[in-house]
N, C-alpha and C positions, 0 to 999 in steps of 0.2 A: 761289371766294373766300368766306371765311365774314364774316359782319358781323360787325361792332363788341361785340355783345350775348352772343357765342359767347364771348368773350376776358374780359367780365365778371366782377370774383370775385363770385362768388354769398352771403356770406354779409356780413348784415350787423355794420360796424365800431363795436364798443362805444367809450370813451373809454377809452385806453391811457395808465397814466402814461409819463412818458420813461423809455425802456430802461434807461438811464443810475441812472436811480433806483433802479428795480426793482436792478438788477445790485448797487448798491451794498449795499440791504439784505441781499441773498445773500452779496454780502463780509462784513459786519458778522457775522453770521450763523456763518458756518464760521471766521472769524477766533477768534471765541470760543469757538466748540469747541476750534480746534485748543490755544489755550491753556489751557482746561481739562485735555487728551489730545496734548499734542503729539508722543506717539510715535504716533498714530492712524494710521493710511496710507489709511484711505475717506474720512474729511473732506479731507485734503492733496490727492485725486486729487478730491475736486467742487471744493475751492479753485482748481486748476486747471483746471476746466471752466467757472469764472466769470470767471476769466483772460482764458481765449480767448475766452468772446462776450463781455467788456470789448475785446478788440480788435478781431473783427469789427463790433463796432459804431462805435467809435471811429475805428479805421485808423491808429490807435498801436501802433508796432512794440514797445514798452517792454511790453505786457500779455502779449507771447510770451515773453518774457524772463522774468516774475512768474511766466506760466503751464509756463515750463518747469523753474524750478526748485524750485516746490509738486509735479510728476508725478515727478523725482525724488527729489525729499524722501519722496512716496509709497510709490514703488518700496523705496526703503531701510527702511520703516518695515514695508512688505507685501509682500514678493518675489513671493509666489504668490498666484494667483485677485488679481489686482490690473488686470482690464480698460479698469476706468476711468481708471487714468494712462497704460497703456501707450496708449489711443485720443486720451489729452491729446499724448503723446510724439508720435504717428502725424500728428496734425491740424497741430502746430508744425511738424513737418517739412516736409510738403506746403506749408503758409506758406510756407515757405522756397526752397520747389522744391528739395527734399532729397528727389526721388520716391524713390529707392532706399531711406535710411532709413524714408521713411514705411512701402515695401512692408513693410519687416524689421518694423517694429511692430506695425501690420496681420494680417503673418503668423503671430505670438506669440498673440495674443487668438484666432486662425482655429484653432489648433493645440488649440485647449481647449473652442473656441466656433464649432464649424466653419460658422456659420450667422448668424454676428455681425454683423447691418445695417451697423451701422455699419464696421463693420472691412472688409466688404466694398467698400463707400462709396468707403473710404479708397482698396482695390485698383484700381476702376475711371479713379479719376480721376486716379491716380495714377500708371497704366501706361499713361492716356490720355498724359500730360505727358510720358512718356518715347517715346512712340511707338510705344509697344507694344499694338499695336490689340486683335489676337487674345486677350492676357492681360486686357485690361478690359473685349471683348467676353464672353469667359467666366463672370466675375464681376460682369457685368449681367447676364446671363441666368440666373444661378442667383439672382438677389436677385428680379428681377422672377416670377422663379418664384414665390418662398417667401412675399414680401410683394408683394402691386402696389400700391406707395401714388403720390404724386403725385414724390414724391424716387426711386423708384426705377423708375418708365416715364421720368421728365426723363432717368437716367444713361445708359438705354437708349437712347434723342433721341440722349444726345450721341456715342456710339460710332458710330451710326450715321449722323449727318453727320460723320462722323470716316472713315467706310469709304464716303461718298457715294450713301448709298442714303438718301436724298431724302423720296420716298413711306414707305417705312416710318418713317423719323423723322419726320414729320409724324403718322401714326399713332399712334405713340408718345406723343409731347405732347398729343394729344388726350385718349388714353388718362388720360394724367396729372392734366388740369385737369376731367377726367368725376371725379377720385375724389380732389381736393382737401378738405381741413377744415378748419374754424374756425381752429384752434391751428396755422395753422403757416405764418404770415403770410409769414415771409424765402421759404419755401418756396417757396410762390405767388407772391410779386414775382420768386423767382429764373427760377424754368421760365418766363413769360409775357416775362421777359429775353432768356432763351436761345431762346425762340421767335419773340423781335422779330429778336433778329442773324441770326438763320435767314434769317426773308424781306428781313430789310435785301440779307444779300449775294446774296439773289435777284433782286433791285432792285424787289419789293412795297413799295413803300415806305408805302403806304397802311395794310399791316397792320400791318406795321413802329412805325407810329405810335402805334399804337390800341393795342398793346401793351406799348409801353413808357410808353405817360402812362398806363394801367391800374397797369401795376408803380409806378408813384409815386402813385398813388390810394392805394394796397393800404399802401408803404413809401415816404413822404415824404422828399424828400434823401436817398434813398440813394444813396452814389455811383460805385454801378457802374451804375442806371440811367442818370441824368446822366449821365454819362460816355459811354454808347454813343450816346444819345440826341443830345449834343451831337456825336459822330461822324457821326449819319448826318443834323442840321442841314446841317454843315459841305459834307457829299457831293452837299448839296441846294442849297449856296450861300446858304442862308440865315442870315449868319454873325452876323443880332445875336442869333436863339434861341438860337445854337449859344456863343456867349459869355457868355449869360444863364444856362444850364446849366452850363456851365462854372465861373461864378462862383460858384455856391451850393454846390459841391465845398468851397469854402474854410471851414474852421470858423473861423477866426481864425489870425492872424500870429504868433500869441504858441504858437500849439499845430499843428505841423505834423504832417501825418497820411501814410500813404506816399500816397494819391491824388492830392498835392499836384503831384507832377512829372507826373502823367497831364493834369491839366487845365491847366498850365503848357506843356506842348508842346502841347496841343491849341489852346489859344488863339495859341499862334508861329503855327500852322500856318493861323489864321485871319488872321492880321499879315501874313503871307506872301502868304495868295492876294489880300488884298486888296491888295495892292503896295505895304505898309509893312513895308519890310523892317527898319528900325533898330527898329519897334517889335518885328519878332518875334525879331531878333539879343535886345535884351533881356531876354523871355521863357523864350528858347531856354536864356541865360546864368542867368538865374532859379531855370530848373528843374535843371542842370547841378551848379549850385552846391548843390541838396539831394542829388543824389545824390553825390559827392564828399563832404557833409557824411556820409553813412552809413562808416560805418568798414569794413564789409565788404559789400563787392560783389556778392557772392557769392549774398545772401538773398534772397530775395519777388521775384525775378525782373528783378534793378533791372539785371545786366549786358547783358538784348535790353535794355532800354528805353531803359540809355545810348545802347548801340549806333543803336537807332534814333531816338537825338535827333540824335546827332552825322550819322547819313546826310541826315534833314530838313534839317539847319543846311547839308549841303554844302560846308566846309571840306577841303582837298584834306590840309590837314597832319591832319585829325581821324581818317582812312581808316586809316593803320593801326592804331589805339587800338579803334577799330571793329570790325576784323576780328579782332584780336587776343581782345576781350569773345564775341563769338559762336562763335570756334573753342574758347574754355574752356567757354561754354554749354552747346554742343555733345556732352561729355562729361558731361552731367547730364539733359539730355533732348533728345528730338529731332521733336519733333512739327512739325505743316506750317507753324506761325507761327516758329516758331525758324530752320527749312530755311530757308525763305523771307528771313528777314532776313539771314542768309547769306550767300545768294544777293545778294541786295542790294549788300549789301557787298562780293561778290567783282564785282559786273558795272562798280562805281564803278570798283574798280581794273583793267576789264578782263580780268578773269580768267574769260573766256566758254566752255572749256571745261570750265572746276571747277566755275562755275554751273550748268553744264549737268546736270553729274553731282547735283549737290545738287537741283536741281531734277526731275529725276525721277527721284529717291529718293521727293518729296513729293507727285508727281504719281502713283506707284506704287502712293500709301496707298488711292487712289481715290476722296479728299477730291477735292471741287470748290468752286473758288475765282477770282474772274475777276484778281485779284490774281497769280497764282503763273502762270494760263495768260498772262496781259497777258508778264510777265517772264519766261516759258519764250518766248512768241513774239519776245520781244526778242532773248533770245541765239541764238536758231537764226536769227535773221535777222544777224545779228551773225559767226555760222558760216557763212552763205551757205547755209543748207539752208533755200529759198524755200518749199517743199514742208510742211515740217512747222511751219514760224512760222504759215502760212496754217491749219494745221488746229487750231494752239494758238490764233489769233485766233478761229476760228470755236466754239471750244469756251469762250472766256471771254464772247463774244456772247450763246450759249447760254444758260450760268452766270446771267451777267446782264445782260440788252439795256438796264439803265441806265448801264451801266459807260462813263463819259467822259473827256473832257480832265483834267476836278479831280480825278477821283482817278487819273491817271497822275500828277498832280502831286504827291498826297499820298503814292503811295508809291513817288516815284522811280522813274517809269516813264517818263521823257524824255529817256533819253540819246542 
């Protein structure tokens, strides 16, 4: 177990204006170019790269929309040697969990630039999302060849808890945070992220921690730290940290952001185990009503999250709406958190031998997950095959010997 000091960012934090700032002066900036040259097509494609980190900052779906129609304004203005929209095009998509498009633009930049960080970037995580392991094992391993920076040993991390080889992803993050820099701050709160949900779903919960209040040392209110972080309060029973986190998700009422329904179910889910249930029916309906507000479904991943608001809520009339969102999913990507939600929703209705098959689809990737084995062991006991529920228990034990009651509860593991 490495201490606390190993997980450390090492370099010291100058005073940062707010992102927000910085980004605007970059608007102001290429806005006036482009009106000086508005047939330009390289100012239009960094307009659009100011876009998109206006939106990863923000978590306003509206700067994808700005940023996609500067990349093809771009396009039209530069058809050719035009990398930097077609990677704006790439990065919206995957936003979107449009992994196919994204590959297709991805693959456009590779076809000219066969060696394109970024464009690679895009491959990996992209055929991560589709479930297509082999394809974004490939394309981490030739990135991590070319460049070994700290973004690309993290992509390597993730393929590899992707394919359940444990030790070597460990390796790999290590690798990563040995050859972190200054400049690339999101970079370092991301891996030290992905390295916390590592030993979260190991049940280290100790590292777990030290990593994730690192990642918000490093990037304050960010809220995919938040976010996990008040997950794994929750898993801890700790439910007023885990709604304290929760609560700083919120930028204001007047300006909703997409993480808004992430920390609105997660706080139900807090209403819930504490056995106030009208307070999390409330929530539940809170967060429901944003996504319903989005016009299409389809984007940033919002048809699992409906689906797994409505199986949390546990509404018998919600189950087919449910199923209905995850088998359209389905047809866009198919990684082991999507299978799994699935699954979920087929065991609500019952449907213990179609889970079964979805379930070791996900179990096949040779992702380990005490989640997916908890709900393999359910349906095979559920099939009367006493024999294999027993050996799925003993391998979610494994997984993680913290795995209990509250989280069969959190993800409808008690039927």
């Amino acid at each position: 177990e490495r201490g606390s000091s190993a997980y450390r960012y090492p370099f010291t934090q100058t005073h940062r204006t707010d992102v927000t700032d910085q980004l605007n002066q970059e608007l102001a900036f290429y806005q006036a170019r482009i009106r000086q040259n508005p047939q330009d097509g390289l100012n239009q494609a960094a307009l659009a790269g100011v876009y998109l980190r206006f939106a990863r900052a923000t978590g306003d779906a509206n700067w994808y929309l700005k940023a996609e129609q500067s990349a093809k304004t771009s396009l039209n203005n530069l058809p050719f040697n035009n990398a930097g929209a077609l990677l704006a095009l790439a990065n919206i998509a995957e936003a979107k969990h449009d992994f196919g498009q994204a590959i297709d633009w991805a693959n456009q930049v590779l076809s000219n630039q066969p060696n394109h960080e970024e464009a690679l970037a895009v491959l990996v995580t992209s055929h991560l999302g589709k479930g297509q392991i082999e394809a974004a094992e490939q394309a981490a391993q030739q990135l991590v060849g070319q460049v070994p920076t700290l973004g690309t040993h993290t992509l390597m991390a993730l393929v590899q808890v992707a394919q359940g080889q444990d030790e070597a992803a460990l390796q790999q993050f290590q690798k990563a945070l040995a050859v972190e820099e200054p400049e690339e701050v999101g970079s370092s709160a991301w891996a030290r992220t992905l390295l916390a949900r590592f030993y979260a779903n190991r049940g280290e919960v100790k590292q777990a921690k030290v990593l994730y209040q690192e990642a918000l040392r490093i990037l304050p209110r960010s809220p995919l730290v938040l976010t996990q972080l008040a997950q794994l309060e929750t898993r801890l029973g700790q439910y007023r940290a885990a709604e304290n986190h929760y609560s700083q998700v919120f930028i204001s009422p007047a300006y909703p952001n997409v993480w808004d329904h992430v920390a609105l179910q997660g706080m139900a889910q807090v209403k819930a185990l504490r056995g106030d249930r009208s307070g999390a029916e409330a929530l539940w309906q809170r967060a429901e009503t944003l996504f319903r507000q989005h016009q299409d479904l389809e984007t940033f991943g919002h048809r699992r999250e409906l689906a797994r608001l409505l199986l949390a809520r546990g509404d018998e009339q919600d189950l087919p709406e449910a199923l209905a969102l995850m088998e359209a999913d389905l047809q866009v990507r198919r990684d082991v958190e999507t299978l799994d939600t699935y699954a979920w929703a087929l065991t609500r209705l019952q449907r213990w031998q179609e889970a079964q098959t979805v379930l070791q689809e996900a179990i096949s990737t040779g992702h380990r997950s005490a989640v997916i084995f908890t709900r393999a062991a359910l349906v095979e006991t559920r099939l009367g095959h006493t024999a294999q529920a027993a050996t799925y228990r003993q391998r979610a034990q494994t997984t993680d010997p913290t795995f209990g009651p509250r989280d069969r509860r959190l993800w409808g593991l008690n039927l």
